[in-house]
PAZAPA-4460 file (N, C-alpha, C; in steps of 0.05 Angstrom, whole numbers, plus 32768, in hexadecimal, padded with zeros to 4 digits):
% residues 285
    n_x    n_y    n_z   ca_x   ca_y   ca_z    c_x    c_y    c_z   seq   type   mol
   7FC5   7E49   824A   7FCE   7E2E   8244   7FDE   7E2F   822A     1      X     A
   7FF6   7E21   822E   8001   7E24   820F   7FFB   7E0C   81F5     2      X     A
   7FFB   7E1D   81E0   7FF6   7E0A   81CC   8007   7E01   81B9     3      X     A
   8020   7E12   81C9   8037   7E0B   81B0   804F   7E11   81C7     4      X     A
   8064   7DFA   81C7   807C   7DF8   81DC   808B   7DE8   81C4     5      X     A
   80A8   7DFE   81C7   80C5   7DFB   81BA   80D6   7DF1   81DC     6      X     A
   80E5   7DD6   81CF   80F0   7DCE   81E6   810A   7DCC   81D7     7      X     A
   8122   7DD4   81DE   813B   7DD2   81E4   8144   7DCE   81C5     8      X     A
   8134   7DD7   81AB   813D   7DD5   818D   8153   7DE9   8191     9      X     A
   8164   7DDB   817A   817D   7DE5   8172   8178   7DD1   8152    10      X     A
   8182   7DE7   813D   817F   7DDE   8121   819A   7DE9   8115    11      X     A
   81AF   7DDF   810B   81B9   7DE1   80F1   81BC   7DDC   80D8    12      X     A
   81D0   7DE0   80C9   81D2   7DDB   80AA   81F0   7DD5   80A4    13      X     A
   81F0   7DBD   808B   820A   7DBC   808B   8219   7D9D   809A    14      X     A
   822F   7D99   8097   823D   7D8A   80A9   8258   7D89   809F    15      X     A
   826C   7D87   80B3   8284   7D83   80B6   8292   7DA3   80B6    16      X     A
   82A0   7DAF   80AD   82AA   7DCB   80AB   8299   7DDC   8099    17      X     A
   8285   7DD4   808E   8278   7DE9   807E   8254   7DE8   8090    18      X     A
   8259   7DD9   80AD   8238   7DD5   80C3   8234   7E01   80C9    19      X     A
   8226   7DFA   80C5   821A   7E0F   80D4   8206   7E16   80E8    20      X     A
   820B   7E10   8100   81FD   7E19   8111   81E4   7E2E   811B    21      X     A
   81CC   7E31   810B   81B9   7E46   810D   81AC   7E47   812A    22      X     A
   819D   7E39   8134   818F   7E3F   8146   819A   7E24   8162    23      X     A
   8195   7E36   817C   81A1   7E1A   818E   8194   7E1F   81A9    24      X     A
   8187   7E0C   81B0   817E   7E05   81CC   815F   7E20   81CF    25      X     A
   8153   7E23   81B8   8137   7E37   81BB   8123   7E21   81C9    26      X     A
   8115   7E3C   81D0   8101   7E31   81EE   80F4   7E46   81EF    27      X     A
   80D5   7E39   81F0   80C7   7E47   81ED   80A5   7E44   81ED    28      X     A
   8099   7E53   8206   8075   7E54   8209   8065   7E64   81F7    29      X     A
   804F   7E4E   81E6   8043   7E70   81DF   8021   7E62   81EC    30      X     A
   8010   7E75   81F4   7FFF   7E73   81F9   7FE9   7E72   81E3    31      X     A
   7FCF   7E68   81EA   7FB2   7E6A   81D6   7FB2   7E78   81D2    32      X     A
   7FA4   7E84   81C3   7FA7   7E9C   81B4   7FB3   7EC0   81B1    33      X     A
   7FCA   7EB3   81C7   7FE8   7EC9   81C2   7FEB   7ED0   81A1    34      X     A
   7FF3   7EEB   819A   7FFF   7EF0   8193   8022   7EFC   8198    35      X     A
   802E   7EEE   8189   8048   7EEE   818E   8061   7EF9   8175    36      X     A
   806F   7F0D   8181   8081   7F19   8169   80A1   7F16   8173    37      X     A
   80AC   7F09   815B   80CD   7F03   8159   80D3   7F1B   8154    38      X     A
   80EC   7F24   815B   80F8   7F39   8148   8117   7F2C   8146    39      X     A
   812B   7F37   8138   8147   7F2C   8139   8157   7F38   8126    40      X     A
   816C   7F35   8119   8183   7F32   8102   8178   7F2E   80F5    41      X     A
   8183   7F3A   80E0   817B   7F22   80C0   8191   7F0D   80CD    42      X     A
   8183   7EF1   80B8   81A0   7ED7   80C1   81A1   7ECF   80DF    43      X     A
   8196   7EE0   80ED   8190   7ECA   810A   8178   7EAF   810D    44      X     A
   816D   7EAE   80F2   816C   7E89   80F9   8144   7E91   80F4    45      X     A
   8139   7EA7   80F9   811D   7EAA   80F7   8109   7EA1   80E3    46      X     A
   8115   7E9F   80C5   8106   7E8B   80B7   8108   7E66   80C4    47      X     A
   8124   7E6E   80C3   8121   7E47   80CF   811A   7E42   80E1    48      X     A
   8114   7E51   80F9   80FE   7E57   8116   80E1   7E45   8105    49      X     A
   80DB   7E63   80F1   80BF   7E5D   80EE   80B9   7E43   80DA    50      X     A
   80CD   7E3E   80C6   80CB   7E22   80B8   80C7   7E10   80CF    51      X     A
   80D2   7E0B   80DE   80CF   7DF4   80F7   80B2   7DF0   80FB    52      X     A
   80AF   7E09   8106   8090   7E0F   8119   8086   7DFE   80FD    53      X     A
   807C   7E05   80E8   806E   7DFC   80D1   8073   7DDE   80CF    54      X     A
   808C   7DD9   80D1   808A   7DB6   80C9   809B   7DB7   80B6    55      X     A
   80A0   7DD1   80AC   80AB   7DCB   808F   80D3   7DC3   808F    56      X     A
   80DC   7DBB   80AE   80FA   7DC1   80B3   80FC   7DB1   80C9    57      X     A
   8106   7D9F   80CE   810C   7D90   80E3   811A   7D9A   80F8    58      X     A
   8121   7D9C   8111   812E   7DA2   8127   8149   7D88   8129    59      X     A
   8161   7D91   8129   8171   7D7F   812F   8173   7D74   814A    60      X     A
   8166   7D81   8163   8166   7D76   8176   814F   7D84   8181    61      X     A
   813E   7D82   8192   812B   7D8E   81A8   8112   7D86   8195    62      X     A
   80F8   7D85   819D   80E2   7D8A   818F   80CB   7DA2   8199    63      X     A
   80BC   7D9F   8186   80A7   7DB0   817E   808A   7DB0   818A    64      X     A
   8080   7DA6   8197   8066   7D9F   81A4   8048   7DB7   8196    65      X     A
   803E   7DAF   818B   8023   7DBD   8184   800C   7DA9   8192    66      X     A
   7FFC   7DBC   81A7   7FE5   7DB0   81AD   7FE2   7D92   81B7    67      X     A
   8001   7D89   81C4   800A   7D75   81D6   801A   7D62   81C1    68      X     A
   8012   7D63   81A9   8026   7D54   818F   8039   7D60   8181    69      X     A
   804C   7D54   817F   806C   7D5B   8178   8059   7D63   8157    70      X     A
   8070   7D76   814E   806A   7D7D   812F   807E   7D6C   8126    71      X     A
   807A   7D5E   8111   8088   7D50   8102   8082   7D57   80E3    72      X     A
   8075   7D6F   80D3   806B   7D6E   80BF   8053   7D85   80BB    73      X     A
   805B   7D93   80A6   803F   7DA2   809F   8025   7D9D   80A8    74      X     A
   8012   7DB1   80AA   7FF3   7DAC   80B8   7FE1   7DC7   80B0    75      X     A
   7FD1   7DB8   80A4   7FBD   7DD8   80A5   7FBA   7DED   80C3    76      X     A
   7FBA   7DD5   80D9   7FB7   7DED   80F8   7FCC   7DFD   80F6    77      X     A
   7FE4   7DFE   80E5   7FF7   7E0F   80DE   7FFA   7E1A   80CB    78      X     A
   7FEC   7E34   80D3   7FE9   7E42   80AF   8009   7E57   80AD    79      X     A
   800E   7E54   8097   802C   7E6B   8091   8023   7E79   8078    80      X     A
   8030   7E94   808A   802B   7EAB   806D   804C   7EAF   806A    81      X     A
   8059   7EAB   804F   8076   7EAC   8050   8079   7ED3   804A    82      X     A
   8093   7ED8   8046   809C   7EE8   8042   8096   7EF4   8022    83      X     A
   8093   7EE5   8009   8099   7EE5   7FF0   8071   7EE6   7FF4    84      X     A
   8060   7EDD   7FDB   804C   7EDF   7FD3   8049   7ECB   7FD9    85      X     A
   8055   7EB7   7FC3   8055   7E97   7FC1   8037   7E8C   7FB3    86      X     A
   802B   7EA0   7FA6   8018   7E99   7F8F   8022   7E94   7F7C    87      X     A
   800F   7E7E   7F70   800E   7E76   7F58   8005   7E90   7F3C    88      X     A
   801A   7E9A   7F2F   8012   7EA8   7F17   8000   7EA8   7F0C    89      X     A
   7FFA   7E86   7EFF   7FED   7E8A   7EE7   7FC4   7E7E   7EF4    90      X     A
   7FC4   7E89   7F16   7FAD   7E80   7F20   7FA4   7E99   7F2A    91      X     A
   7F8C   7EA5   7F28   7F76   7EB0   7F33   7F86   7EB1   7F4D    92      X     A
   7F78   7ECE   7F5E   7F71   7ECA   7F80   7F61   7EB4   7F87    93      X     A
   7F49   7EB0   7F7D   7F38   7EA3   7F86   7F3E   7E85   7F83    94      X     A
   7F59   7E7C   7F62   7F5F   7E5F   7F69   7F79   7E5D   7F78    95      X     A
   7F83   7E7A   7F7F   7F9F   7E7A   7F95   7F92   7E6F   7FAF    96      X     A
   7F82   7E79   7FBC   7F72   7E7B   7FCD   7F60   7E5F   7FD3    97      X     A
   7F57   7E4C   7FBD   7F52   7E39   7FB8   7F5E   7E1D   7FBB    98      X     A
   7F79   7E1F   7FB6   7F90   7E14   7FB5   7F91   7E06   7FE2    99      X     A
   7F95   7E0A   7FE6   7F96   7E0A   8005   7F70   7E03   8014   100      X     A
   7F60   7E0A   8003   7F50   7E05   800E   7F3E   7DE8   8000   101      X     A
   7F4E   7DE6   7FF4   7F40   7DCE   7FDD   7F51   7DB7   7FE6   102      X     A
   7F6F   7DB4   7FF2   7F77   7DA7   7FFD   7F79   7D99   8016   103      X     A
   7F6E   7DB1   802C   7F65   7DAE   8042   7F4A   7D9F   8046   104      X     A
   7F35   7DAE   803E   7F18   7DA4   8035   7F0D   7D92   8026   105      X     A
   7F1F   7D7E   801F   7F17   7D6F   8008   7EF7   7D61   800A   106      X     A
   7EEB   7D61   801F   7ED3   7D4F   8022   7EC3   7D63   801E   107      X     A
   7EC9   7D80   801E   7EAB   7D8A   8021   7EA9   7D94   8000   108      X     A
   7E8C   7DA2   8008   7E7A   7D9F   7FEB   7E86   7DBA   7FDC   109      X     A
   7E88   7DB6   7FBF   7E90   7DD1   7FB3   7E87   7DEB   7FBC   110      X     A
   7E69   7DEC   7FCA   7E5C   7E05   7FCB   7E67   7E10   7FE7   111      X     A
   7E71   7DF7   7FFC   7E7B   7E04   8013   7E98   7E10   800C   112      X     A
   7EA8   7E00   8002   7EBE   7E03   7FF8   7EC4   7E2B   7FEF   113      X     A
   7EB5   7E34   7FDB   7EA8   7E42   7FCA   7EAB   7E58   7FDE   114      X     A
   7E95   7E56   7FF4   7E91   7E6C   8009   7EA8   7E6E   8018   115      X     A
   7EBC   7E59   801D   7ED0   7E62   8032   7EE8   7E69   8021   116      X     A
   7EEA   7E71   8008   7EFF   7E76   7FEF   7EF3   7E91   7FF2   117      X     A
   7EDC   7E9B   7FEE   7ECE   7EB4   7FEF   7ED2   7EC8   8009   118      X     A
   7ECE   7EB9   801A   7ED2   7EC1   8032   7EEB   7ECD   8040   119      X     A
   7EF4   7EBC   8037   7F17   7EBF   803D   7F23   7ED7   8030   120      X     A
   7F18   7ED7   800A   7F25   7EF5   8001   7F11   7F0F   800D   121      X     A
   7F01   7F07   8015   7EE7   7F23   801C   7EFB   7F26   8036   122      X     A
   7F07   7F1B   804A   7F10   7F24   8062   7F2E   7F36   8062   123      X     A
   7F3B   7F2C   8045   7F4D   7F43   803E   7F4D   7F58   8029   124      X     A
   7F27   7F5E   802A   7F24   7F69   8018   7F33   7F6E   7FFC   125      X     A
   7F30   7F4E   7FEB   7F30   7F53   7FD3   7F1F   7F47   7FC8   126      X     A
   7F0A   7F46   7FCD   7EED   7F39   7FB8   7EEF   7F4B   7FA1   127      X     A
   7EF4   7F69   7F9A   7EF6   7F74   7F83   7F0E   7F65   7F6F   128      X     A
   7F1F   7F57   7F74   7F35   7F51   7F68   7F31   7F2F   7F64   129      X     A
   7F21   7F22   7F6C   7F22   7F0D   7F76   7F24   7EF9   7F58   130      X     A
   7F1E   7EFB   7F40   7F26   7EF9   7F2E   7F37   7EFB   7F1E   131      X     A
   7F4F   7F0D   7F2A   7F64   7F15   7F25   7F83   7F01   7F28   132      X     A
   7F91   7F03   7F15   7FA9   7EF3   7F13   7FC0   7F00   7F1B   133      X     A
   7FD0   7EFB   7F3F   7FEB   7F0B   7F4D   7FF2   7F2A   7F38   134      X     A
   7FFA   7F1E   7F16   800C   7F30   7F0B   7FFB   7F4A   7F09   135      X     A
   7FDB   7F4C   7F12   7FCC   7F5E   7F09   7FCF   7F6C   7F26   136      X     A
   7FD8   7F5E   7F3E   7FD9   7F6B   7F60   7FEB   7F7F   7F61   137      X     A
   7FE6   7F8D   7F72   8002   7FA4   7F85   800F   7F87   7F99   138      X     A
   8028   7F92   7F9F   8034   7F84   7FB1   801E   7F80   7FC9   139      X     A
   801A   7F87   7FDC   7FFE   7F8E   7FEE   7FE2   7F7C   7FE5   140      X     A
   7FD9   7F79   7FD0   7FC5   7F69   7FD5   7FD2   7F4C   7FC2   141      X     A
   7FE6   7F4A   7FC1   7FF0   7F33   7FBE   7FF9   7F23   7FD5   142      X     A
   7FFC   7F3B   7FE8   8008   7F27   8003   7FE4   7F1C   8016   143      X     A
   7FD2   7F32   8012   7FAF   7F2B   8014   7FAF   7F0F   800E   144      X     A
   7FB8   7F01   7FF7   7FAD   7EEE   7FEC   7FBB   7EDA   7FFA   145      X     A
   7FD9   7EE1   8006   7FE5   7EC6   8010   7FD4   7EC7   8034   146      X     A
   7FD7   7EE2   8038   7FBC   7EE8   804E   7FA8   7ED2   804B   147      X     A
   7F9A   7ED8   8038   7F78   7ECE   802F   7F84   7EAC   8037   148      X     A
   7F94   7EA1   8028   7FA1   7E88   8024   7FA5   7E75   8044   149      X     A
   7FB3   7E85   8050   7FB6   7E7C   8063   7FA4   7E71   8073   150      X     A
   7F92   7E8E   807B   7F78   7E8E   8086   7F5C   7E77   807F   151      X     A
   7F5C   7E78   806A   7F44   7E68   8054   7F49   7E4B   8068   152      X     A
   7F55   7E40   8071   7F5E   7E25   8088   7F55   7E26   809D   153      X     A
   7F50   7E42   80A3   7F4D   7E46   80C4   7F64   7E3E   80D6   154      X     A
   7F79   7E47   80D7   7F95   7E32   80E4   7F90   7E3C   80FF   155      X     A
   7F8F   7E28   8116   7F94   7E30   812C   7FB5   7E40   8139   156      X     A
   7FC4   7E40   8121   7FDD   7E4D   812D   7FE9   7E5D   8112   157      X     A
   7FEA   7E75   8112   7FF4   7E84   80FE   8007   7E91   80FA   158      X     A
   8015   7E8A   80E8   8040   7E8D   80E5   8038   7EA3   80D5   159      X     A
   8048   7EB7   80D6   804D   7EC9   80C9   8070   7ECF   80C2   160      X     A
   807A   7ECC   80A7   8095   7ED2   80B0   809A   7EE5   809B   161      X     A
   8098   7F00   80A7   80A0   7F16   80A3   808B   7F22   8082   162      X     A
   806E   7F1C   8085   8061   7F1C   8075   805E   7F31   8067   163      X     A
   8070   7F4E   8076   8063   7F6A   806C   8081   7F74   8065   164      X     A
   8094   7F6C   8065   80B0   7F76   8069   80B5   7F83   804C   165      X     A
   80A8   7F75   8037   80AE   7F8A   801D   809A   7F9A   801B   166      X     A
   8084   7F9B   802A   807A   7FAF   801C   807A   7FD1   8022   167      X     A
   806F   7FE9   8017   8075   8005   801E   806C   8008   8034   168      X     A
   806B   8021   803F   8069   801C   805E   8044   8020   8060   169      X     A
   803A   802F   8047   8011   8030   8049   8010   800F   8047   170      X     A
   801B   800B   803E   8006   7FF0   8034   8010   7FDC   804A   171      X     A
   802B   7FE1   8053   802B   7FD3   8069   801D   7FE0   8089   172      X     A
   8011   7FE8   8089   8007   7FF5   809D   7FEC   7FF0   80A2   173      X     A
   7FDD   7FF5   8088   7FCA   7FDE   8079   7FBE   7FC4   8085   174      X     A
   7FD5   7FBA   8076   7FD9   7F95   8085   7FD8   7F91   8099   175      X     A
   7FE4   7FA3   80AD   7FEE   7F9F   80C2   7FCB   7F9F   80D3   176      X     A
   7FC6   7FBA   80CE   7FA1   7FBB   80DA   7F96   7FA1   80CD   177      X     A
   7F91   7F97   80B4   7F83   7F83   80B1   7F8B   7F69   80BA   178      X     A
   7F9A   7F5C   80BF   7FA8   7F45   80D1   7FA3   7F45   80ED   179      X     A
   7FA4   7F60   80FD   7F9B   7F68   8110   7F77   7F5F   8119   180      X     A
   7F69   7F6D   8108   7F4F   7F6E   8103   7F49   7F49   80FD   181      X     A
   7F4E   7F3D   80F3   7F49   7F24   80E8   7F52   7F13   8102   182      X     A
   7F6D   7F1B   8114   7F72   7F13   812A   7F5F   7F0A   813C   183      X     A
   7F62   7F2C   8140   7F4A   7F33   815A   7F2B   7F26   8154   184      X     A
   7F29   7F19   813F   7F0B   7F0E   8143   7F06   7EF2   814F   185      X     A
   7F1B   7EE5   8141   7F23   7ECA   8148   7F33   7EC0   8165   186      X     A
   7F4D   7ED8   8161   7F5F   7ECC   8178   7F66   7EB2   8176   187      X     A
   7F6F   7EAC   8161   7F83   7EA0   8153   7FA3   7E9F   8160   188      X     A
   7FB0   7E86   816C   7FCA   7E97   8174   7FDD   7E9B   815D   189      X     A
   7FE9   7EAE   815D   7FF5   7EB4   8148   8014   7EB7   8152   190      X     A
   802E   7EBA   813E   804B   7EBC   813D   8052   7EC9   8127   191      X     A
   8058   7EE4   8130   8067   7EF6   811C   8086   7EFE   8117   192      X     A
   808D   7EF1   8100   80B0   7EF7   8101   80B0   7F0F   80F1   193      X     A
   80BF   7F2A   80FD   80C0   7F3F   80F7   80D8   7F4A   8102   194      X     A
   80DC   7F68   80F0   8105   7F78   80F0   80EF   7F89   80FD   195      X     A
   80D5   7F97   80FC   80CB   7FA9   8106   80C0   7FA9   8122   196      X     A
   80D4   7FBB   8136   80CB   7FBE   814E   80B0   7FC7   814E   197      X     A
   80B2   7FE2   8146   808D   7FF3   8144   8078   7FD8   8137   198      X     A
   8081   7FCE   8130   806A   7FB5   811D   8067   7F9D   812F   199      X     A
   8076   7F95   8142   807E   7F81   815F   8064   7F8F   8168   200      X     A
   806E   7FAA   8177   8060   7FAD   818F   8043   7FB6   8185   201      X     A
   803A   7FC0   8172   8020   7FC2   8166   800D   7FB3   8161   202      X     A
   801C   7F95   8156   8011   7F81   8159   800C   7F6B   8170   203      X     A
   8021   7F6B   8177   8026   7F51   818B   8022   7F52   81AF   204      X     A
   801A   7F40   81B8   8018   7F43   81D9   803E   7F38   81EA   205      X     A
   804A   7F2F   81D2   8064   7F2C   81DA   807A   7F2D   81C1   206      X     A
   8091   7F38   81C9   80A4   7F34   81BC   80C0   7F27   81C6   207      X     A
   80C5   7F14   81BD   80E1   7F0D   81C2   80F6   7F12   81A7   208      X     A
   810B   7F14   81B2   8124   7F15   819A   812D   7F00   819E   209      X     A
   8137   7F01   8188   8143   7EEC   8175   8167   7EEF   817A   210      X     A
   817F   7EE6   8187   818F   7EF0   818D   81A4   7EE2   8174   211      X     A
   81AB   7EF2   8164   81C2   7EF0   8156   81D1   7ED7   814D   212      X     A
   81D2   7EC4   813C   81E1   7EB5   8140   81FB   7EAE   8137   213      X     A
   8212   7E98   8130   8205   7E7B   8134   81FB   7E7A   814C   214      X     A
   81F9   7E61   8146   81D9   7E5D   816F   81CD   7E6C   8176   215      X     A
   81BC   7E75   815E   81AB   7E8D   8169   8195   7E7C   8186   216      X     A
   818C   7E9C   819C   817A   7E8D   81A8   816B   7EA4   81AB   217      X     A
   8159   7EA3   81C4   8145   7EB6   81CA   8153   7EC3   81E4   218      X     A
   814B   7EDE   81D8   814F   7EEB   81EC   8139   7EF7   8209   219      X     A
   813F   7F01   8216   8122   7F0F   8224   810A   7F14   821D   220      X     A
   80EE   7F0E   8223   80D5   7F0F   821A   80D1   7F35   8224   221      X     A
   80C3   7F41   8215   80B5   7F5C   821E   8098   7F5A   8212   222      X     A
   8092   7F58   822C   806F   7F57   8228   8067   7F74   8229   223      X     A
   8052   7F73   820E   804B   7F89   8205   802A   7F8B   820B   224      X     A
   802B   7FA7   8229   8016   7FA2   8233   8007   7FBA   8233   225      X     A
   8005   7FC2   8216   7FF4   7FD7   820E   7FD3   7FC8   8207   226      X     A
   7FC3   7FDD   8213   7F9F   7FCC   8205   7FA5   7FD3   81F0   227      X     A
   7F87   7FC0   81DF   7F89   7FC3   81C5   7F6A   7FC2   81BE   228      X     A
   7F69   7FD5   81A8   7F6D   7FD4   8191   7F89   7FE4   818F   229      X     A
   7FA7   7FE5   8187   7FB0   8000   8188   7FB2   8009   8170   230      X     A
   7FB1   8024   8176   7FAD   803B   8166   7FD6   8045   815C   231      X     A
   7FDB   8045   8149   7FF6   804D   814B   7FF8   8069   8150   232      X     A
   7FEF   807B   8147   7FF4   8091   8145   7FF4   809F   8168   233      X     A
   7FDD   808C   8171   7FE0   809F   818C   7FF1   8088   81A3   234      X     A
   8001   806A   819A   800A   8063   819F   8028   807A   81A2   235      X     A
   802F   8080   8195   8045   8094   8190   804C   80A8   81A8   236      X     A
   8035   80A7   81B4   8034   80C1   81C7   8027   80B6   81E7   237      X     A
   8031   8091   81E4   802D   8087   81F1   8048   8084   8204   238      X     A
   804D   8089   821E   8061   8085   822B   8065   8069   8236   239      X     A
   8058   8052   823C   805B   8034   823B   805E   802C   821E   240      X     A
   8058   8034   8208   8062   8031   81ED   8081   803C   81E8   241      X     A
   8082   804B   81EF   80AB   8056   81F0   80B5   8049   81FB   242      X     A
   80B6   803F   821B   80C7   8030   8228   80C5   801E   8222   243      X     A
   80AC   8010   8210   80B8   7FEB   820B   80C1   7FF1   81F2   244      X     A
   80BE   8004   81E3   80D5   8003   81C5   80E9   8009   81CD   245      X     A
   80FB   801C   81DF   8114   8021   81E8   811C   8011   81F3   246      X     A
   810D   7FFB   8204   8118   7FE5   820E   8119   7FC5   81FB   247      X     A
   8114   7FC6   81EA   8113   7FBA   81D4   8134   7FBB   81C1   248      X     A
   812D   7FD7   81BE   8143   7FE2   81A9   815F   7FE2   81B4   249      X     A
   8157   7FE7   81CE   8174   7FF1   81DD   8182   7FD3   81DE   250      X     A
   8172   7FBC   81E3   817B   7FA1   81DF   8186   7FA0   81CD   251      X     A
   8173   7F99   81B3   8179   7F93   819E   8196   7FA2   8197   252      X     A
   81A4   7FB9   819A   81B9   7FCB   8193   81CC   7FC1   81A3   253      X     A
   81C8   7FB8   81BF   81DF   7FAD   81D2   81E4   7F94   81C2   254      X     A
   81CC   7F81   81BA   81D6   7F60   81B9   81E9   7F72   8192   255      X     A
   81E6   7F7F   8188   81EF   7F89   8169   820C   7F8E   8171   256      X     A
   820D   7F9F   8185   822D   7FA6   818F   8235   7F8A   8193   257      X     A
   8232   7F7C   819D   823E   7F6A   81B1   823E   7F51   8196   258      X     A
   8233   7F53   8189   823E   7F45   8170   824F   7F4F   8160   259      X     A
   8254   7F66   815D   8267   7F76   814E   8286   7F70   815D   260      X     A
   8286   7F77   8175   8298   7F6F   8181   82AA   7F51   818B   261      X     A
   829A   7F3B   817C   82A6   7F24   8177   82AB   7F21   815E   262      X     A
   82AB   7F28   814C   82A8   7F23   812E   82C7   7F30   8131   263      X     A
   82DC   7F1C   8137   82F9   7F2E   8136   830A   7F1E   811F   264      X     A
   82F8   7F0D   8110   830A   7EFA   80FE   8313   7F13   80E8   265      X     A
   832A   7F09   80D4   833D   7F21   80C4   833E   7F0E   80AD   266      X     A
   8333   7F1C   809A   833A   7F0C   8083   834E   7F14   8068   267      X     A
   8365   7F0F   806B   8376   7F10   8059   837A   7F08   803E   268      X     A
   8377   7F20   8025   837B   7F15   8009   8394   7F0E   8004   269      X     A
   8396   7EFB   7FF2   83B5   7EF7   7FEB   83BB   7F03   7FE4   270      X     A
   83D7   7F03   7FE1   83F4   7F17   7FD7   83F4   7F0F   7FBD   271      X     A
   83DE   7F1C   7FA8   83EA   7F17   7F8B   83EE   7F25   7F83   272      X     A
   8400   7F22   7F66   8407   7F3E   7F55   83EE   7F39   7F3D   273      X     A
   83E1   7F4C   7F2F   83CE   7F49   7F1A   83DC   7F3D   7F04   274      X     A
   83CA   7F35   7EE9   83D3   7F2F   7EDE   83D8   7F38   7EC5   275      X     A
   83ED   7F3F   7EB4   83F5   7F57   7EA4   83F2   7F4B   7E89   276      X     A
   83EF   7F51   7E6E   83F0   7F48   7E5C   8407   7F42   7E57   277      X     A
   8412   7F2B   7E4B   8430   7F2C   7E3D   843C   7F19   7E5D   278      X     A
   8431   7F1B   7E70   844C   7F19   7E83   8439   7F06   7E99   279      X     A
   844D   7EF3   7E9E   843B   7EDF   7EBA   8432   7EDF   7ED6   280      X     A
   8427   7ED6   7EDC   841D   7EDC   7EF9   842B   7ED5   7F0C   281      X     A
   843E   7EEA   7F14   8453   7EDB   7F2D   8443   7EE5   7F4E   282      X     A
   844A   7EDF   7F61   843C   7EDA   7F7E   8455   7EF4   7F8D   283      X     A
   844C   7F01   7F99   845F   7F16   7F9E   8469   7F09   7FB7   284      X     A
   847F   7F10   7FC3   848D   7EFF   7FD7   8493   7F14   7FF1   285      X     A
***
């Protein structure tokens, strides 16, 4: 049953000769607790995909349906982990972490409060740090905390947009098992916007692309129908693991050509002469 249906959105920016056209006519099922992975371009429209889903971006035309009600606006059932940290500096994990759950919760008692602030950093293992202020973090357990943050809500639908993309490839590998792990207990449906194929199919039970824009849309779904828990390493030496990354990639490279090959506009500098000391700027003829 689905809990989240994109109907016929198309969103731009802009108007009159400087509009820009990002996303047009997306459509789209995700099921209860699917996990689901974007991949695409940089600039094909995937943050403003996922601002929508959140509330935080209006659709110029089509809407958004969560759980039979149009989104019109932010919601805790929609938790987002952005790309950046997006902690507060001069606050603790524990009042980063606090922050989202003190807003959500407002009726309950400090001591419950307390446990699900605790709880939340113990599940991305940083209770050792938990006193700790961002500038004292590694990149990696700074992104834990927007982790911990998100989670501490309980969101029935979890945005991810592109939450691991700066980090090294241990520590993103890391993340990637613990998100997983925190997943799999709940089954939570979740939405991952990601450049990483290997990180799509590792995580997700589907991937669609993201096709190029202006008017970006969706391309073909490839359901990724490996069991799980998976293991990467012996993923590797998995032959239904090759053919859905080759079939993935080999897309993704066709829809890359096929944008290259319209991009035929020529842009011409003017004909000037520099300008010399002593002497004026004439226009060469």
């Amino acid at each position: 049953m689905s809990i989240l249906s994109i109907n016929n959105v198309s969103k731009s920016y802009g108007s009159g000769s400087s509009k820009v056209d990002v996303l047009k006519n997306i459509n789209l099922e995700v099921e209860n607790g699917e996990f689901l992975a974007i991949v695409g371009f940089s600039g094909s429209g995937k943050t403003t995909l996922m601002q929508m889903l959140a509330g935080l971006v209006q659709p110029d035309r089509g809407e958004i349906i969560f759980k039979g009600e149009k989104v019109t606006g932010p919601s805790a059932e929609r938790g987002m982990i952005f790309q950046n940290y997006s902690l507060l500096p001069w606050l603790t994990v524990y009042e980063n972490v606090a922050l989202s759950v003190n807003a959500i919760y407002k009726d309950k008692s400090k001591v419950i409060k307390d446990r699900i602030i605790r709880e939340s950093v113990e599940m991305v293992n940083l209770t050792p740090a938990i006193n700790k202020k961002p500038k004292e973090l590694s990149g990696g357990m700074r992104q834990r905390v927007s982790v911990a943050r998100a989670l501490a809500v309980d969101p029935e639908l979890l945005l991810m947009d592109e939450p691991l993309s700066a980090l090294d490839a241990l520590t993103r590998g890391n993340l990637q098992d613990e998100i997983l792990n925190i997943w799999s207990k709940n089954k939570r449906t979740a939405i991952l916007i990601t450049n990483d194929v290997d990180e799509g199919i590792l995580m997700a039970d589907r991937i669609i692309p993201l096709d190029p824009g202006p008017n970006a849309t969706f391309g073909p779904e490839f359901k990724i129908d490996l069991e799980r828990p998976r293991d990467k390493t012996a993923m590797n030496h998995d032959p239904r693991f090759k053919q859905i990354r080759n079939n993935i990639i080999e897309y993704l490279m066709d829809i890359g050509e096929g944008r290259k090959s319209t991009e035929t506009e020529e842009f011409i500098l003017p004909d000037l002469q520099p300008i010399i000391k002593g002497s004026s700027l004439k226009k060469v003829a």
